[in-house]
N, C-alpha and C positions, 0 to 999 in steps of 0.2 A: 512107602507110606507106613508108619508105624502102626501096630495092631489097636493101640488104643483112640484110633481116629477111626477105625473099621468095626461097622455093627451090622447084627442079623437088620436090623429097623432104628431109624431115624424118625423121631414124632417131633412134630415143630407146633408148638403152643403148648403151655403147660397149665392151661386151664382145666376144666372137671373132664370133657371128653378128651384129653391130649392124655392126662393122667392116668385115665382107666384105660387108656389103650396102652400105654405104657406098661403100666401093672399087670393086664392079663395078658398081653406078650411074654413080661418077665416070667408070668407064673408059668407060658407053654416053652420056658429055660431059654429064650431064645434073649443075644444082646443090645440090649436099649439103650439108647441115648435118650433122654428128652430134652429138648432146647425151649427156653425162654427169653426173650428181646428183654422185658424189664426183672429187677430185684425179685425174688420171691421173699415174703407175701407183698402182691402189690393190689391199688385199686384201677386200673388202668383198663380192663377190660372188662368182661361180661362173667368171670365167675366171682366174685368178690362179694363180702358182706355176709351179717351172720345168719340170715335167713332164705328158705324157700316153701315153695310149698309143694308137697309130695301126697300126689291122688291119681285115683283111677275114673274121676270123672272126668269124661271127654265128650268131643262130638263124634270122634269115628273110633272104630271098634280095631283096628291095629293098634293106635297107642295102649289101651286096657289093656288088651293083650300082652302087649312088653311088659307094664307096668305090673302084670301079675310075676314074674321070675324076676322084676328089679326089685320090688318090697324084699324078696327071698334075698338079690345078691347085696341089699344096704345090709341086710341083720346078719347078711355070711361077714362082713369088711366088719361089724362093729366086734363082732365074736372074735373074729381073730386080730382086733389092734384094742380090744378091750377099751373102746371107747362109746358113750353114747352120740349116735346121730342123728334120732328121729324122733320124734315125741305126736306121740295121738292125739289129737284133737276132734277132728273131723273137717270136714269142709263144704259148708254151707254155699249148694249153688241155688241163686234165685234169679226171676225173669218170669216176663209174661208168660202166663201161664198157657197158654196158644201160643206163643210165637217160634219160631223154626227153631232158634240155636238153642233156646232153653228144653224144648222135649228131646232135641239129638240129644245134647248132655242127659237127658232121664229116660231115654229111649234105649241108648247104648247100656247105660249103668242094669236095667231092667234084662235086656239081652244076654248080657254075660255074667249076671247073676251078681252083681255087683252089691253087698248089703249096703242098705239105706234105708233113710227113713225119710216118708213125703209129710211137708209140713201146709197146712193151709191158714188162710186169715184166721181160723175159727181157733187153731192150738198154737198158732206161732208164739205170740209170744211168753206163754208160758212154758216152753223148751228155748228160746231165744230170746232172753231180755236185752232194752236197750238197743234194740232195733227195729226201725218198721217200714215193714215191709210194704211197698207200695200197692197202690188197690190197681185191684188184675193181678196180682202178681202170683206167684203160690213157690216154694221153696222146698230142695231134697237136699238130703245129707248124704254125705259119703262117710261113711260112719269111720273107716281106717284111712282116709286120708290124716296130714296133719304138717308137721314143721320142719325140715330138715336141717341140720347147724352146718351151713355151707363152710365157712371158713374152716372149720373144722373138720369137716368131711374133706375138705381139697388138700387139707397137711398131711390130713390123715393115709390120704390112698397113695401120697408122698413117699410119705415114711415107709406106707408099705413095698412101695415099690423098688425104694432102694434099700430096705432089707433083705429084699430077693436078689440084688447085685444090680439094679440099675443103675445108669447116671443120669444124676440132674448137671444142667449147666444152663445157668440166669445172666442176665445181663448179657445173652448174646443173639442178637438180631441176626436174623439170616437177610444174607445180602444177593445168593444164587442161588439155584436148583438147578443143576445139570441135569436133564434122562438121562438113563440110557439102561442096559443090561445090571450094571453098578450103578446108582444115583450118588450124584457126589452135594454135599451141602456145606457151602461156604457163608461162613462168619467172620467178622473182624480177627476170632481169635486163631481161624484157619480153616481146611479143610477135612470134611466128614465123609466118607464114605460106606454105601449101605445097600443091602440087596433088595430094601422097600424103604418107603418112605411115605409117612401121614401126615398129610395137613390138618390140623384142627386146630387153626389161627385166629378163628374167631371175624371180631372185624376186620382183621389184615388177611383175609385168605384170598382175594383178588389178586393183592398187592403181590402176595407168594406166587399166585397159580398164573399171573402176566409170564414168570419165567419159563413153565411149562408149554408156554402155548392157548392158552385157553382163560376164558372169564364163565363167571357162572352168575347167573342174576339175582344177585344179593346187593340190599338194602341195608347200611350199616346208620341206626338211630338212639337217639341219644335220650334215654327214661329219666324223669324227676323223679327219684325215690322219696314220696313222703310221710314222715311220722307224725301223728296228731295228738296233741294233749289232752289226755281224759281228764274231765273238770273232775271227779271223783276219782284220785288213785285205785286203781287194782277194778275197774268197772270191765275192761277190757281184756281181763290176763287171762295167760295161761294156768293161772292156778286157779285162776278160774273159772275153767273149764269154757271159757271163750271160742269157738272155732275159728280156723280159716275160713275165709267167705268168698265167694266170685259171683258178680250180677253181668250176666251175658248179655244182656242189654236193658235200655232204658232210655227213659222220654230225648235225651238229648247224645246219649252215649252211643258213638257209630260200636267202642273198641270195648273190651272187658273191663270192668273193675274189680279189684282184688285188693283182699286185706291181708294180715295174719296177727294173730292177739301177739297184745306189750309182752315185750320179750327182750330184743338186745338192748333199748331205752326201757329202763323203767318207768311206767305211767305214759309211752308213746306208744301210739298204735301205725303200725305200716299200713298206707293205704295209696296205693297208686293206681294210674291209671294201664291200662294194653298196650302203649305205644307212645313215639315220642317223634321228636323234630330230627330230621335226614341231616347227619354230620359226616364230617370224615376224621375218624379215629384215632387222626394223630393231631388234629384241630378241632376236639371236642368241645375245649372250656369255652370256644367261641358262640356256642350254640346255646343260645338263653332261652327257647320258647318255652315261656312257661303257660301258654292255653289249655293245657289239660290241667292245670292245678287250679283256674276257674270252676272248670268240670268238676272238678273233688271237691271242693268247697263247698256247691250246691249239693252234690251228694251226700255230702257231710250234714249237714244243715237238716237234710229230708229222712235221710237212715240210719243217721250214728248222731243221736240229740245228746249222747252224754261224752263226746269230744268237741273241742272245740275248733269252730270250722277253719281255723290257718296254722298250715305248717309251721310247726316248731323247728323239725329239721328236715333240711332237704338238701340230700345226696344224689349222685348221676351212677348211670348204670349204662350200657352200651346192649343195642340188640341187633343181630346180623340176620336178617329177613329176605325168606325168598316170598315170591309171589302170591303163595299157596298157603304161606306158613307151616310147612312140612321141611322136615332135616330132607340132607343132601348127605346120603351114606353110599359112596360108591368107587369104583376103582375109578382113573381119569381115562379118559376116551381113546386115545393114545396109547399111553402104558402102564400097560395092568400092576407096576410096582409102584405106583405111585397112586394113594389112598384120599378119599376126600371129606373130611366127614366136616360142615359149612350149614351154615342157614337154622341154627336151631331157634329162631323165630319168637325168641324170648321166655320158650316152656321147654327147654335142654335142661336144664341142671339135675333134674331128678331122674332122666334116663341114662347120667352117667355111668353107671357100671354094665348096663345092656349094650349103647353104644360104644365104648369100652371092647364089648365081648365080640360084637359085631366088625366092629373096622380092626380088631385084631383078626378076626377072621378073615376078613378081605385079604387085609397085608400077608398073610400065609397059606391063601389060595384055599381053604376050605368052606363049604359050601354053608355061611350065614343061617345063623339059627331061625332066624324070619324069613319070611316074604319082602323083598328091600324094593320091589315094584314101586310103590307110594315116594320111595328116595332119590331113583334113579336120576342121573344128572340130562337124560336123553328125552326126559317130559319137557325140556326146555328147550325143543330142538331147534330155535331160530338163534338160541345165545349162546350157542359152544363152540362158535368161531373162530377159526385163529385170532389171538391178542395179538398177534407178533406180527 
């Protein structure tokens, strides 16, 4: 077999966590392939489009955690490819003011000392115009939360990575995963061989890990991404100091609602719902529920009176959901060369450079900069059955 078919690691998906593992392999000098099924840039899977949102508000106190050393490693990636990726906003979460999910999210924020500022009926809307807040309700800021430029971010840690001597190679589906002491990974265009191997496939990581031997309990769903037309240009922007917003619940809302101010539409504002109708990945277009954009409609109607309540544009997005909605960051049960990093539950984008540093750590045996307890694939001990 020729050397240029032989790597230290093999990473299969070339999405935001396939890329950061990539990249911070390439940076520990070690040789990377990364493989991608479709064209790079494509919209086919779950990192695509030009926005996310990037915060340290949560309900439990490991994600803040990470997200305190990812704020660090997006501004280390922007420093050194001299590009901007983030922009401040803040991120407006509101919810009953009693009710369980909205005090963990200000419970946590309070605990790890998270700046914010608590907002109530009495000053809302003089720091928040153009929204209102429903009665019960009370609202905290995450003051350095704000927007991340996804498309951008994902060419970007690209570029970097094959400035350090990576390889990209698109358009090529993995067809096998052989174990073994050597992992061999076969493509139409041939055979790869590698002393580790990462999955971070996104919706299709079943599909890959059937070859392995093993299924992990992921839920792959299909999101309406919707943009809404501000009756008044520029009510909604980022220049106008607009925040990102998240309502953890609400009179009819089981799942989140999440916005980010008019940005890649000018004069739309992004506003969608936490979850979407159960598809399979390669027969997404077939899956039309649109019930949650009744949901936002009404939402729209009650809390955002200066858009107008129907989608202008509406885009799909794919999420790969476990049970818990916690990542799946771990070796496979089997064999320790072979990485799993699955299930980011539709709020991955913005831990790309931690789990990036993480499942490169896996893949080269050193001992993970976190506690990966909350990831482990062995919390799901009735689903890691033989597939085969």
């Amino acid at each position: 077999m020729s050397t240029n078919r032989e790597f230290d690691c093999v990473v299969i998906g070339a999405g935001i966590q396939g890329s950061f593992t990539a990249y911070q392999l390439a940076k520990k000098k070690k040789k990377v392939l990364l493989l991608e099924q479709f064209i790079l840039p494509h919209t086919r899977g779950s990192s695509h489009g030009q926005t996310r949102i990037i915060r340290k508000a949560y309900e439990q106190d490991y994600y803040t955690h990470m997200m305190e050393e990812c704020y660090e490693l997006w501004a280390q990636l922007e420093r050194e490819a001299g590009v901007k990726l983030y922009r401040q906003t803040g991120l407006l979460v509101m919810g009953p003011e009693k009710s369980q999910s909205y005090l963990l999210y200000k419970n946590t924020m309070e605990r790890n000392k998270v700046p914010t500022v608590t907002l109530t009926h009495d000053n809302f809307s003089q720091h928040i115009p153009h929204v209102n807040l429903a009665d019960g309700d009370e609202a905290v800021v995450d003051i350095a939360a704000g927007v991340l430029y996804a498309d951008r971010a994902l060419k970007t840690v690209q570029m970097q990575f094959q400035k350090l001597g990576g390889v990209i190679r698109d358009t090529e589906k993995v067809t096998d995963i052989k174990p073994g002491p050597v992992v061999t990974v076969s493509t139409p265009a041939g055979v790869y061989s590698a002393k580790s191997v990462v999955i971070t496939a996104g919706p299709w990581a079943n599909k890959l890990l059937a070859h392995t031997g093993i299924q992990v309990p992921l839920e792959v769903v299909k999101l309406n991404v919707c943009y809404w037309k501000e009756k008044v240009p520029g009510t909604y922007g980022v220049q106008q100091r607009f925040p990102c917003f998240l309502l953890t619940e609400g009179e009819e809302s089981k799942y989140h609602i999440y916005g980010l101010p008019s940005n890649e539409y000018p004069g739309l504002v992004k506003v969608c719902y936490h979850i979407g109708g159960k598809t399979d990945p390669d027969q997404r277009d077939l899956q039309t529920d649109r019930s949650d954009i009744d949901i936002l409609k009404r939402f729209i109607q009650r809390c955002l009176p200066g858009l107008i309540p129907e989608p202008a544009v509406v885009e799909s997005c794919m999420y790969t959901m476990t049970p818990d909605s916690d990542f799946v960051l771990d070796h496979h049960p089997s064999y320790s060369n072979i990485v799993i990093g699955a299930g980011f539950s539709g709020h991955g984008f913005k831990f790309g450079p931690i789990v990036g540093k993480l499942l490169s750590e896996l893949s080269t045996g050193e001992v993970p900069s976190y506690d990966l307890s909350p990831f482990r694939i062995r919390r799901f001990p009735s689903k890691t059955k033989s597939a085969l």
